[in-house]
C-alpha positions as CSV (number, residue, x, y, z in Angstrom):
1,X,-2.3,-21.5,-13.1
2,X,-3.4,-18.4,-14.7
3,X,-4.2,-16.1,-11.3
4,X,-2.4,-16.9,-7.9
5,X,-4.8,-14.9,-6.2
6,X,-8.1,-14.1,-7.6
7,X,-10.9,-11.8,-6.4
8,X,-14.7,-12.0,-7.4
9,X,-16.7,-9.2,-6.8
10,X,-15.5,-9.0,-3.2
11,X,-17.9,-6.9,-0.9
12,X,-18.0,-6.2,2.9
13,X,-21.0,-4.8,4.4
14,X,-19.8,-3.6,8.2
15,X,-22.7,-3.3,10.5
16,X,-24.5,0.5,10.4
17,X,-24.6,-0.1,5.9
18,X,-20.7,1.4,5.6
19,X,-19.4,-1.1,2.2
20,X,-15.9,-0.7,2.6
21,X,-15.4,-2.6,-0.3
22,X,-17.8,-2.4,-3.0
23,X,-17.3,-5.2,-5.8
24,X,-13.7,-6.0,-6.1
25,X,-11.9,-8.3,-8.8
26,X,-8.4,-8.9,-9.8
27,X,-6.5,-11.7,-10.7
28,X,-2.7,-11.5,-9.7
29,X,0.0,-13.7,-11.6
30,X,2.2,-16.1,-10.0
31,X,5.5,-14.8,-9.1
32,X,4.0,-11.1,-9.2
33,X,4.0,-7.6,-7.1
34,X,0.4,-6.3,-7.5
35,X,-0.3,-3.2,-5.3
36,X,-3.3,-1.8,-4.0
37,X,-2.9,2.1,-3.9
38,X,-4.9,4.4,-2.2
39,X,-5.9,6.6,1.0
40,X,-6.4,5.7,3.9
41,X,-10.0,4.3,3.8
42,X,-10.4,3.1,0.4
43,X,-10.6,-0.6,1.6
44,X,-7.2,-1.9,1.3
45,X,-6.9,-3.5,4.3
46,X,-10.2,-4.8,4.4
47,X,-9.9,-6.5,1.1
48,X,-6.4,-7.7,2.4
49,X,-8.1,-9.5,5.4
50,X,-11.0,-11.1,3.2
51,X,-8.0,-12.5,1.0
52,X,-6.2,-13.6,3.9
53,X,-9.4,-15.4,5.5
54,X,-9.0,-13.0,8.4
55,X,-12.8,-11.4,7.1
56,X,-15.6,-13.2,5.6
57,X,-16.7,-11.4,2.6
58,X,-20.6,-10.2,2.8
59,X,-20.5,-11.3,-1.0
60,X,-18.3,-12.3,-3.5
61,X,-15.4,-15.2,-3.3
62,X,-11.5,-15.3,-3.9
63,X,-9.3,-17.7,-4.7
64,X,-5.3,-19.0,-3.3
65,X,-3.7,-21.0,-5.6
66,X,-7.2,-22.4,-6.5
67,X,-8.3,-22.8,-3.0
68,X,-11.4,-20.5,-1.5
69,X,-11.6,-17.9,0.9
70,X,-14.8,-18.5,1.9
71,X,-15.0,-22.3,1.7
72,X,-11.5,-23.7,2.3
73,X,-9.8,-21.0,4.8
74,X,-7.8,-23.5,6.7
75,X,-6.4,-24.9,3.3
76,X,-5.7,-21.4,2.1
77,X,-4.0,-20.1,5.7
78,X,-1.2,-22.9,5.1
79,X,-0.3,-21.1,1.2
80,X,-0.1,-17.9,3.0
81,X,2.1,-15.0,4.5
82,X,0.3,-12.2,6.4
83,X,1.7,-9.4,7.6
84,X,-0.7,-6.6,9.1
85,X,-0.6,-3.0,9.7
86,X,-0.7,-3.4,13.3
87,X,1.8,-5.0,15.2
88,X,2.0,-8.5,16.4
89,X,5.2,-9.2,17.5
90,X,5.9,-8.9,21.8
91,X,8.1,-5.8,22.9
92,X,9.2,-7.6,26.1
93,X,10.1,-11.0,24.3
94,X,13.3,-11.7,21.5
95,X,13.3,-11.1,17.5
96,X,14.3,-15.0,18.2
97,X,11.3,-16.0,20.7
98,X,8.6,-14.7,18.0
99,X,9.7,-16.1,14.9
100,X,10.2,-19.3,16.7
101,X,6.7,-19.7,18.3
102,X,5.5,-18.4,15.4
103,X,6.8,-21.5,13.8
104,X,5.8,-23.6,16.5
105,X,2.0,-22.2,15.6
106,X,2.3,-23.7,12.2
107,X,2.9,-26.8,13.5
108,X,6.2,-27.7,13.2
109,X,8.4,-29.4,15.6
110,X,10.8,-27.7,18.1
111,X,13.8,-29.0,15.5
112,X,12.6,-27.7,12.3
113,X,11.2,-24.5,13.8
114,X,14.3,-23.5,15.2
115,X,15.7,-23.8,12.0
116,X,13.3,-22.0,10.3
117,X,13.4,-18.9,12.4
118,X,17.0,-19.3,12.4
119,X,16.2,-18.9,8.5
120,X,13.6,-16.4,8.7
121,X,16.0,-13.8,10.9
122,X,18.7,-14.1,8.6
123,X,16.9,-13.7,5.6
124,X,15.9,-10.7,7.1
125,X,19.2,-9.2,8.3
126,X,18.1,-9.6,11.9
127,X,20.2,-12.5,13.1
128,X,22.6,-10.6,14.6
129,X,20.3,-8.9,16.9
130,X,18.0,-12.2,17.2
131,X,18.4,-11.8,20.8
132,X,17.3,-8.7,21.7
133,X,14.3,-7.7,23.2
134,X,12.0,-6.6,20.5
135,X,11.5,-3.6,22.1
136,X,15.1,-2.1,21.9
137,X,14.4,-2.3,17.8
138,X,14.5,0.3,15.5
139,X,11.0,0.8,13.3
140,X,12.6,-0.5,9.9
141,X,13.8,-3.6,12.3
142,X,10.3,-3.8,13.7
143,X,9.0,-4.3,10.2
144,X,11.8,-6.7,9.0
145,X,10.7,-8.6,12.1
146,X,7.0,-9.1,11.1
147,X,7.6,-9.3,7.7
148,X,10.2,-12.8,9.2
149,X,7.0,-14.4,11.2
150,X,4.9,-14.0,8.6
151,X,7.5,-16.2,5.9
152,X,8.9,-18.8,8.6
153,X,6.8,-21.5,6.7
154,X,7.8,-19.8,3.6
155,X,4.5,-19.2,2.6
156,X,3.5,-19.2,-1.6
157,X,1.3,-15.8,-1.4
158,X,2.2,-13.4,0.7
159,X,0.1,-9.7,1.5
160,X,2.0,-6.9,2.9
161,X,-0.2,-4.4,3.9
162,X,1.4,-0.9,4.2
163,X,4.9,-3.0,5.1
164,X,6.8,0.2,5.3
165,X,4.6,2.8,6.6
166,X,6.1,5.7,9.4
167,X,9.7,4.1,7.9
168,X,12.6,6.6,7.2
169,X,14.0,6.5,3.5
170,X,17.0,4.1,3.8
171,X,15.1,1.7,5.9
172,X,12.2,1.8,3.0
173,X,14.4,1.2,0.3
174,X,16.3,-2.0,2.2
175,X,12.6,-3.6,2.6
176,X,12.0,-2.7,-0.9
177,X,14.8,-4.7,-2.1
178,X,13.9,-7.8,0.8
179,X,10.4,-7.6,-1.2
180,X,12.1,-8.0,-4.6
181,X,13.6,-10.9,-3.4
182,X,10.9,-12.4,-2.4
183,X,9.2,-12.0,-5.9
184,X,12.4,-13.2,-7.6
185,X,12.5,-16.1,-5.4
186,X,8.9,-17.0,-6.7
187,X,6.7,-15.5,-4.2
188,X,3.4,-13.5,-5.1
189,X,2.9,-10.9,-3.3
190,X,0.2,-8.4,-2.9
191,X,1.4,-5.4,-1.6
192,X,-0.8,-2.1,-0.1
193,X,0.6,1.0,0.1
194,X,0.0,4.9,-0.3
195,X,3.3,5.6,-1.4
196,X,3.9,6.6,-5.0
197,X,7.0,5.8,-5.2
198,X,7.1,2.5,-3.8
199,X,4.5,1.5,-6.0
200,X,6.0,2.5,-9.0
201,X,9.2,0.8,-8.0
202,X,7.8,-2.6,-6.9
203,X,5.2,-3.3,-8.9
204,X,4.8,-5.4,-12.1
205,X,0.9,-4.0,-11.9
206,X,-1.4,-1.5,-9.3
207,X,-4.5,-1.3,-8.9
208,X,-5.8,2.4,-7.9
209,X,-8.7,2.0,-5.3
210,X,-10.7,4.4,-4.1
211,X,-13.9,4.4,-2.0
212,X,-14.1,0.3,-1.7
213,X,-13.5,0.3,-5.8
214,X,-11.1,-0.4,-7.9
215,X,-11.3,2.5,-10.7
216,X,-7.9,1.8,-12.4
217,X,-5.3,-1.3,-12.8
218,X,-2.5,-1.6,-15.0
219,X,1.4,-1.3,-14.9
220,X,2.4,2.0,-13.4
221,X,3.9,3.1,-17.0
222,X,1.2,2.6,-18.8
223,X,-1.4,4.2,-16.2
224,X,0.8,7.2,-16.1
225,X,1.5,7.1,-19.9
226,X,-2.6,7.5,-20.5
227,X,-2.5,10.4,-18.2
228,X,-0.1,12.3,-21.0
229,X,0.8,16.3,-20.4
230,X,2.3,17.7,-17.8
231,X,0.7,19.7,-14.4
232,X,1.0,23.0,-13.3
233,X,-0.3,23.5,-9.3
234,X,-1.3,26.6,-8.3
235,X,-2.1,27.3,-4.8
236,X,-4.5,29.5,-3.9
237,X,-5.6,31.3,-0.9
238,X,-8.5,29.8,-0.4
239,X,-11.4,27.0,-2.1
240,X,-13.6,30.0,-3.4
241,X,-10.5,31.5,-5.4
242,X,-9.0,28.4,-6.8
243,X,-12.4,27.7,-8.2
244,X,-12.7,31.0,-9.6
245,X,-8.9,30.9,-11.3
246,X,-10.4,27.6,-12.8
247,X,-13.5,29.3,-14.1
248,X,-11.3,31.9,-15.4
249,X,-9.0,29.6,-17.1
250,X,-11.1,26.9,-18.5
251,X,-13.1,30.2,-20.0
252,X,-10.3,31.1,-21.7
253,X,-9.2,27.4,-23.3
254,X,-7.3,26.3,-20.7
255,X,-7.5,22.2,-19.3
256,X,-8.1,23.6,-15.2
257,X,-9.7,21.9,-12.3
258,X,-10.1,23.2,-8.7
259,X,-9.0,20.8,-5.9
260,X,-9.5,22.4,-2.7
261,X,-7.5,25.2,-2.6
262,X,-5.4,24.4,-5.7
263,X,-5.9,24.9,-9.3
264,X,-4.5,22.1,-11.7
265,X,-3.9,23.2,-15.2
266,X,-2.9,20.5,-17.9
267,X,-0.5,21.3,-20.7
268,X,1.5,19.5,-23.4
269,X,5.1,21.7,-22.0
270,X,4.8,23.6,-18.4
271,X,7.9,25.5,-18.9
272,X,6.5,27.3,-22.0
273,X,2.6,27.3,-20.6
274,X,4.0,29.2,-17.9
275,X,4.6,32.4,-19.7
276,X,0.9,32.7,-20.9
277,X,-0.1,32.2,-17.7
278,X,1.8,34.7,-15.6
279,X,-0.9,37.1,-15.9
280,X,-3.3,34.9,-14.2
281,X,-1.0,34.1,-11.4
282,X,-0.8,37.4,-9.3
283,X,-2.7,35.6,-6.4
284,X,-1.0,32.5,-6.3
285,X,0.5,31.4,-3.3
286,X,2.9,28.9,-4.8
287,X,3.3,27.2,-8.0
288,X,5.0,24.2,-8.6
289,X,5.3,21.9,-12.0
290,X,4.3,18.5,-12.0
291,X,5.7,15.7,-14.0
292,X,3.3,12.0,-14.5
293,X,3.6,9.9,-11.7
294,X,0.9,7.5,-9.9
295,X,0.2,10.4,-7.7
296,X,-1.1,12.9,-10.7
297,X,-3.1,9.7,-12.1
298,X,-5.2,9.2,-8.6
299,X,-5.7,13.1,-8.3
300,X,-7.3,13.2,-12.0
301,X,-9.3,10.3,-11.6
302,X,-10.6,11.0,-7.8
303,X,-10.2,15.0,-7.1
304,X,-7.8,13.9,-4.2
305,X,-4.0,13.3,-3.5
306,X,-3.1,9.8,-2.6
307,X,-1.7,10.6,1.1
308,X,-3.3,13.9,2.1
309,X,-4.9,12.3,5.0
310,X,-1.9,10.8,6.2
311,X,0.5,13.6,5.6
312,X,0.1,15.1,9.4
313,X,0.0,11.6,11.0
314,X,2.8,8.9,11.8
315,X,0.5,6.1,12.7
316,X,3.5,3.3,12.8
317,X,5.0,5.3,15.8
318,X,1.6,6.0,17.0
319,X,0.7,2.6,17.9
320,X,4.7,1.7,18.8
321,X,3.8,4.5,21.4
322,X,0.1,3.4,22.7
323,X,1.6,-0.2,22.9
324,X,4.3,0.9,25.3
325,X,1.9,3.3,27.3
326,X,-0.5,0.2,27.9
327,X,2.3,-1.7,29.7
């Protein structure tokens, strides 16, 4: 089978006209990481619950393993893995209890879904603390735990949406090597994120979205090789004087665009642009060099960086907190 998962011009309308997602396609190999990058807003998620039958699409189909969204959602719910951005899992029950009725859920008996939460935990490192209340967890244990319930029937396909968002480094990196697992151990897995980094380290391909549209897909090398140069970022003041250092630049040959309150200049070598433009730098606030990455390739192609909107906001430990304060 050629695509695992495929999408067809997926669109949702929400009520008021807002189209979160506005035409999507893709086709994602068996046995591969495919992330969606982008802000906040750009219709991850929503796409995510349309593949995962969660959403019906106002137009366009997709396809499991060959099986509809749209027309065989109960067939496609059995070859899949979900595991959401919000969480599912009960403070005030066991790591143990949710796996297990989890697996109850999908139907198996009391016998077989013991063992496969018993499975489930330890494949996710949380046997050993199987037993406690999932409220005395750690956030990186919280994740592992959802990311367990949603592969106790050891699903085919499996979407991760923002898996390791509010997580501190170490606990990032030890999901990131759970996920490669996974994908070694067959699994396709589509994978949403507004980390650079991760997606450059997981994926086999990414698809840049932005706005409900995907405006760039490819592996993350060769997205960042078309980018070529290198970036100088100066900070300005203000809007009104980054757009006039552009103005002045880009009058005098150079590659500069104003983003906000930045000016992004693109040269072959920084190190040796830097010394022509010294003279032009006397109100900059800060300038910093910028090598390609992911991140460089969305702020060329959209005029944004991928996680400004997030940057201020922990929303993992935001809803860990409202959660607790409903109770």
């Amino acid at each position: 089978m050629e695509c695992a998962v495929e999408a067809r011009g997926l669109v949702k309308v929400y009520p008021g006209g807002v189209r979160a997602v506005d035409g999507v396609s893709f086709c994602i190999r068996p046995g591969e990481i495919y992330s969606l990058l982008g802000p906040n807003g750009a219709g991850k998620t929503t796409t995510v619950k349309m593949l995962a039958t969660l959403l019906k699409p106002t137009e366009g189909d997709a396809f499991i393993l060959g099986r509809s969204v749209v027309r065989e959602r109960y067939e496609v719910r059995r070859l899949i893995g979900v595991t959401p951005q919000d969480l599912t899992s009960d403070d005030e029950m066991t790591g143990w209890e949710n796996v297990y009725i989890q697996a109850r859920l999908y139907g198996y008996p009391a016998g077989e879904a013991r063992e496969r939460a018993r499975w489930a935990l330890e494949y996710m490192g949380l046997l050993d603390v199987a037993h406690r209340k999932v409220s005395t967890y750690s956030g990186g244990m919280r994740r592992r735990l959802e990311i367990a319930m949603s592969i106790v029937h050891k699903p085919k396909v499996l979407f991760l949406d923002e898996p390791t968002l509010g997580l501190d480094v170490q606990s990032r990196r030890h999901l990131w090597d759970l996920i490669r697992r996974l994908r070694g151990e067959g699994v396709t897995i589509l994978l949403t994120t507004h980390y650079m980094e991760e997606a450059e380290e997981l994926s086999d391909r990414v698809a840049i979205i932005d706005h409900g549209r995907i405006i760039a897909e490819g592996a993350p090398g060769e997205l960042i090789a078309k980018l070529g140069g290198e970036r100088i970022h100066i900070l300005m003041p203000g809007p009104s004087e980054a757009e006039k250092l552009a103005g002045e630049l880009a009058s005098s040959g150079w590659s500069a665009r104003a983003h906000g309150s930045e000016v992004v200049v693109t040269v072959a070598n920084a190190a040796e642009a830097l010394a022509e433009l010294a003279p032009h730098l006397r109100g900059a606030r800060e300038v910093r060099i910028a090598r390609p990455n992911l991140e460089e390739v969305f702020l060329e192609l959209t005029g944004r960086r991928l996680r400004e909107e997030e940057e201020s906001f922990d929303a993992f430990r935001y809803r860990v907190m409202t959660r607790r304060l409903r109770r």
